[in-house]
C-alpha positions in Angstrom: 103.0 61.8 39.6 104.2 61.8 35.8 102.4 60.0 33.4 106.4 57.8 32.5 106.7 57.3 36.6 102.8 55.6 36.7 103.9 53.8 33.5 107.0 52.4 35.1 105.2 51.4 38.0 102.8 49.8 35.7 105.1 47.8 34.1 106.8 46.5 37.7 103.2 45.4 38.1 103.5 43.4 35.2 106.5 41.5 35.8 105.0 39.8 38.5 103.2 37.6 35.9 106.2 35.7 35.7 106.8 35.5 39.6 104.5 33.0 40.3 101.8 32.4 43.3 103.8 32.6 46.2 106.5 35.1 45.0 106.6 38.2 47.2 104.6 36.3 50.2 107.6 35.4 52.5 106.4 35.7 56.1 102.7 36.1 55.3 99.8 34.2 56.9 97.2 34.5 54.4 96.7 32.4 51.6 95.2 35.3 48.7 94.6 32.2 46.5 91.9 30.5 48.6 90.3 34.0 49.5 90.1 34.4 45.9 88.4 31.5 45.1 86.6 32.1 48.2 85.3 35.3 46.2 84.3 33.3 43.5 81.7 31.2 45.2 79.9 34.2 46.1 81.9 34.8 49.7 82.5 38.1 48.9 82.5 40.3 51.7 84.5 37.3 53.8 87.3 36.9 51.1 87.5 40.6 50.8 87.9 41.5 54.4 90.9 38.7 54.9 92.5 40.1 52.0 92.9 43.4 52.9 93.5 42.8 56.6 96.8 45.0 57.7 97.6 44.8 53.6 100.3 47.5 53.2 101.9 47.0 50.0 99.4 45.2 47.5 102.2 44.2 45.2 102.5 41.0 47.1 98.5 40.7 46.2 99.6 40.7 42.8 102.2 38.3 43.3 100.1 35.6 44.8 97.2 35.8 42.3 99.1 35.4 39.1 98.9 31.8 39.8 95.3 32.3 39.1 95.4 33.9 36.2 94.7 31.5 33.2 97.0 32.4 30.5 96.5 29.9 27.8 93.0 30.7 25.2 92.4 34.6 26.1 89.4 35.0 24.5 87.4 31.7 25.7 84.6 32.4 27.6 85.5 30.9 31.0 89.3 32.6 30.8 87.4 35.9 30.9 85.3 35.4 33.3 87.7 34.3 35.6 89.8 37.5 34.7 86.8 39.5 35.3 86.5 37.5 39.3 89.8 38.8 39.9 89.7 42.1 38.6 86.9 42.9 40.7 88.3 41.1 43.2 91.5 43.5 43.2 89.3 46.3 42.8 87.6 45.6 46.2 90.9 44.7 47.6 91.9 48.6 46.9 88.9 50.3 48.0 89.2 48.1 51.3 92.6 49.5 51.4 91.9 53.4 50.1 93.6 55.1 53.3 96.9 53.8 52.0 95.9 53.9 48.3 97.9 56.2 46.2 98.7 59.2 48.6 100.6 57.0 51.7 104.5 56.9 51.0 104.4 53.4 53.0 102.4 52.0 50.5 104.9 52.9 47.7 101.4 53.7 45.5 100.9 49.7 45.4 97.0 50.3 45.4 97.5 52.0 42.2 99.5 49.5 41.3 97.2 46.9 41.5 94.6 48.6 40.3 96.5 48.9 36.9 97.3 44.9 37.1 93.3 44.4 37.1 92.8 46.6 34.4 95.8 45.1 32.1 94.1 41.8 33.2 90.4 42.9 31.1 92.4 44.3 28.3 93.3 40.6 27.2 90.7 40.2 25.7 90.0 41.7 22.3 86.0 41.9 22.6 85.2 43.0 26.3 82.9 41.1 28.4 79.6 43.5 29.0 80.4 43.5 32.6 83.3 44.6 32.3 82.0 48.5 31.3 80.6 48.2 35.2 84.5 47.2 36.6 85.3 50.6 34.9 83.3 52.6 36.4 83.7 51.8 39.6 87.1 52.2 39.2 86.9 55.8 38.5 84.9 56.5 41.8 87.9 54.3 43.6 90.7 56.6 41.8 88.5 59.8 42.2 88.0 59.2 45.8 92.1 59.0 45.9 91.7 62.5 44.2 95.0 61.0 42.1 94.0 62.9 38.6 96.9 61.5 37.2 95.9 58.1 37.5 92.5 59.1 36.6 93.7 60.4 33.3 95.3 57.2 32.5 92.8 55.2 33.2 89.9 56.7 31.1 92.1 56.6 28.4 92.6 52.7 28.9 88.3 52.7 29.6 87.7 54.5 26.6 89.1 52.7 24.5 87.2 49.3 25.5 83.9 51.5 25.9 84.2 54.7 23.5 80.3 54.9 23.1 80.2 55.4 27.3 78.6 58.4 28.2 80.3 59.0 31.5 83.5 59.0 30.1 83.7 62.6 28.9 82.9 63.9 32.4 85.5 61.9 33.7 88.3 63.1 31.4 86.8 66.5 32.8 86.4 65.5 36.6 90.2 64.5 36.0 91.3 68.2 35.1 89.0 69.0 38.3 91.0 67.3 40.7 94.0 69.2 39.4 93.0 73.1 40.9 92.4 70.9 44.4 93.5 71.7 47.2 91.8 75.5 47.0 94.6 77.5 47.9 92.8 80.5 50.0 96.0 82.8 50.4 94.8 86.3 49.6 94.9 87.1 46.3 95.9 83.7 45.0 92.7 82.1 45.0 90.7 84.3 43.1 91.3 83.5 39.1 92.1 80.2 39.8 92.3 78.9 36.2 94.4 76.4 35.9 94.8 73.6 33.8 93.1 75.8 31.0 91.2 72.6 29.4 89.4 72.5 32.1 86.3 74.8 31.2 86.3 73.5 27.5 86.3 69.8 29.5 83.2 70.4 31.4 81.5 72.4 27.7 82.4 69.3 25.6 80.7 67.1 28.5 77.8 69.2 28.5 77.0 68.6 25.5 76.1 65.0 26.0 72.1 64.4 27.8 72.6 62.0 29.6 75.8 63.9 32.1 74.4 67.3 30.8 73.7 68.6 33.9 76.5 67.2 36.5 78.9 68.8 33.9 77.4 72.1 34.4 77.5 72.1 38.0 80.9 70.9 38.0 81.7 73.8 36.5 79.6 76.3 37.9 81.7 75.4 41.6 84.5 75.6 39.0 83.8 79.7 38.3 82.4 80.1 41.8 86.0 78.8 43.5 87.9 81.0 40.7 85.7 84.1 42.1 83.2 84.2 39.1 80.1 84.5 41.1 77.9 85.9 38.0 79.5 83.1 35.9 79.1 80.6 38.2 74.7 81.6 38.0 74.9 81.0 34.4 76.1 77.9 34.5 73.6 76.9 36.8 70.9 78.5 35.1 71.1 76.5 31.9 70.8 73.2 34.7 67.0 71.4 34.6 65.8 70.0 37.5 66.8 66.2 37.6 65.3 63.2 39.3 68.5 63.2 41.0 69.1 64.5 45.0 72.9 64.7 44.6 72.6 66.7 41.4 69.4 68.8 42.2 70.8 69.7 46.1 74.2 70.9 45.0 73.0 73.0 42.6 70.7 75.1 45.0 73.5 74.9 47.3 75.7 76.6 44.9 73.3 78.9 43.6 73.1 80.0 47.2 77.0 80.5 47.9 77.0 82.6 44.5 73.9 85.0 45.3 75.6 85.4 48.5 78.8 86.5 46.6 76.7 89.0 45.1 75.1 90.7 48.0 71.8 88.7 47.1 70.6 87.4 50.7 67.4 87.0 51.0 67.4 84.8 47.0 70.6 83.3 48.5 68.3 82.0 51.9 65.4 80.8 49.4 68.3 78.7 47.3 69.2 77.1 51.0 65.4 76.4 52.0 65.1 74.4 48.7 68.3 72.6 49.3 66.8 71.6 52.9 64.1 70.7 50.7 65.5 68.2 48.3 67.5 66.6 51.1 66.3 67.6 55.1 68.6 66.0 56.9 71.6 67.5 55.1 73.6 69.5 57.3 76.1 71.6 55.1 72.8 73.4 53.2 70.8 73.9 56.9 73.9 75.5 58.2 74.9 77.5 55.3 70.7 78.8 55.5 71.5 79.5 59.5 74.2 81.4 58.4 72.5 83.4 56.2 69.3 84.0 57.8 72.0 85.4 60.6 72.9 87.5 58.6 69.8 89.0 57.3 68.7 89.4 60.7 67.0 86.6 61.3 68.8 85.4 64.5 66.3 83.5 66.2 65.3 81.1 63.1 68.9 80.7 62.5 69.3 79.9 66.1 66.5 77.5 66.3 67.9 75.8 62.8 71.6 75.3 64.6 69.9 74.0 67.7 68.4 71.4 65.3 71.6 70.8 63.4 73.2 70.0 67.2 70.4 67.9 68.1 70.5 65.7 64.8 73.1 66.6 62.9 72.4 64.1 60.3 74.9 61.2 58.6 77.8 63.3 56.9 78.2 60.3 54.0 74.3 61.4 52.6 75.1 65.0 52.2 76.7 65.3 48.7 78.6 68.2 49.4 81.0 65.6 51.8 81.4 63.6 48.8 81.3 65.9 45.6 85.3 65.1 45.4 84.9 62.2 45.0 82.7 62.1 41.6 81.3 58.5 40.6 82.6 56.9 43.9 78.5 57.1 45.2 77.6 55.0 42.3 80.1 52.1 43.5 77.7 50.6 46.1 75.4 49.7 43.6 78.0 48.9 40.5 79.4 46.2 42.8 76.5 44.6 43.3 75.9 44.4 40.0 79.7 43.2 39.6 79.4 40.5 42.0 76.1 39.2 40.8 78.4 38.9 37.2 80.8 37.1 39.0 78.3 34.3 40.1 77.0 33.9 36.9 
């Protein structure tokens, strides 16, 4: 989606300030108003589930909160918090909702829409609310697990501009160039030197260069050289990585180094890169088949068999292996960025 369609479909978002709270809510049975306020009092997961019960198009949502909006004195303290309930609000109201977020043609992109309507929302105020850094980032893992990089793009530029000094911010502006070469496209000779957009690589340097997202950067684009068919490039990258007191971070990267020795016909330090994946995380399944599979194909058929019999027998929950959510970027750190949200809004 262009940059001028989002924008236009910002702005419908924005008319609706002047709808009213029951505009667009003909024929529903829900009253968003009292679920909000609902949300308020700490009922969170109550309000949020009625909320986004068989919600299709979330402009409606928009329609019937503006009447909670306070729109007189911006910048007092209880006018922002009550903008900051309802952005969060929203922005549960959309992740309920993420199987018809952007990507659903029935949902005319209204989750995005919404999502936009929460953000304009925080921007009223001249001097953001701490807790407001924490409504950002959670947003990005919402948009990233949408894969929209569009929308991404758009809204780090709105983030960074409240929070310049954030240090996740430049490996989002990356991640967001990421999500452009996906999906992989494995015809023959088209997927190797995948290189497009050609930011991307001095994206990922630039993020590098800050400690605290150092080494997610790297590995970001270490995959990046290893899906363009940069095997050898790909090791360097994860070469200059230091072990991390992070699982997600520390398992995908002996995970990759793996699938790169493999590319070049280094087995056996391609199974050791597997073994120390199954050690960071055991009950991972995509590094304990990937070692299966390469122990079969050293020769070692009866480990690897006993290794896929285990796999059968317990093959482990898919959402704590961090290859099934790598896509999907800071959307594992919105568990805990809620709760800190929430406990904000109860203040």
């Amino acid at each position: 989606m262009s940059a001028r369609l989002f924008a236009g479909l910002s702005a419908m978002a924005l008319t609706a300030l002047s709808l009213g709270p029951g505009a667009g809510a003909q024929g529903r049975n829900k009253d968003l108003g009292v679920l909000f306020d609902r949300y308020e009092r700490g009922e969170f997961g109550a309000a949020v589930a009625g909320a986004a019960q068989d919600e299709q198009d979330l402009r409606a949502v928009i329609a019937q909160l503006t009447g909670r909006v306070p729109v007189l004195n911006p910048d007092t303290p209880e006018s922002q918090m009550r903008r900051l309930a309802l952005a969060a609000f929203s922005l549960e109201i959309v992740m309920a909702t993420r199987s018809s977020l952007f990507n659903d043609a029935g949902s005319k992109g209204s989750g995005k829409i919404l999502l936009e309507w929460a953000c304009s929302l925080l921007r009223r105020s001249q001097t953001p609310l701490p807790a407001e850094r924490l409504w950002h980032l959670a947003a990005f893992g919402v948009i990233e697990g949408a894969a929209d990089a569009q929308a991404l793009t758009i809204h780090v530029a709105h983030a960074n501009k409240r929070f310049p000094d954030e240090p996740r911010m430049i490996l989002t502006k990356a991640i967001a160039l990421e999500l452009e070469t996906w999906p992989d496209d494995r015809q023959e000779g088209r997927y190797q030197g995948l290189s497009e957009p050609p930011q991307l690589v001095p994206a990922f340097r630039a993020a590098a260069n800050r400690p605290e997202v150092r080494d997610e950067a790297l590995l970001r684009l270490g995959f990046f050289e290893l899906r363009r068919g940069s095997p050898r490039s790909a090791l360097a990258r994860f070469d200059e990585m230091r072990t991390t007191a992070d699982p997600f971070i520390d398992y995908l990267r002996h995970l990759f180094r793996g699938r790169a020795l493999e590319k070049t016909n280094r087995l056996p330090d391609a199974i050791g890169e597997y073994r120390l994946a199954t050690v960071v995380l055991p009950s991972a399944q995509t590094a304990r088949i990937a070692l299966a599979g390469a122990l079969s194909a050293n020769r070692e058929r009866p480990e690897a068999a006993a290794l896929l019999d285990d796999v059968l027998a317990a093959p482990g929950d898919v959402l704590s292996d961090p290859w099934f959510v790598y896509g999907a970027a800071d959307q594992r750190f919105y568990p805990e960025l809620m709760t800190q949200l929430r406990r904000e809004v109860r203040k």
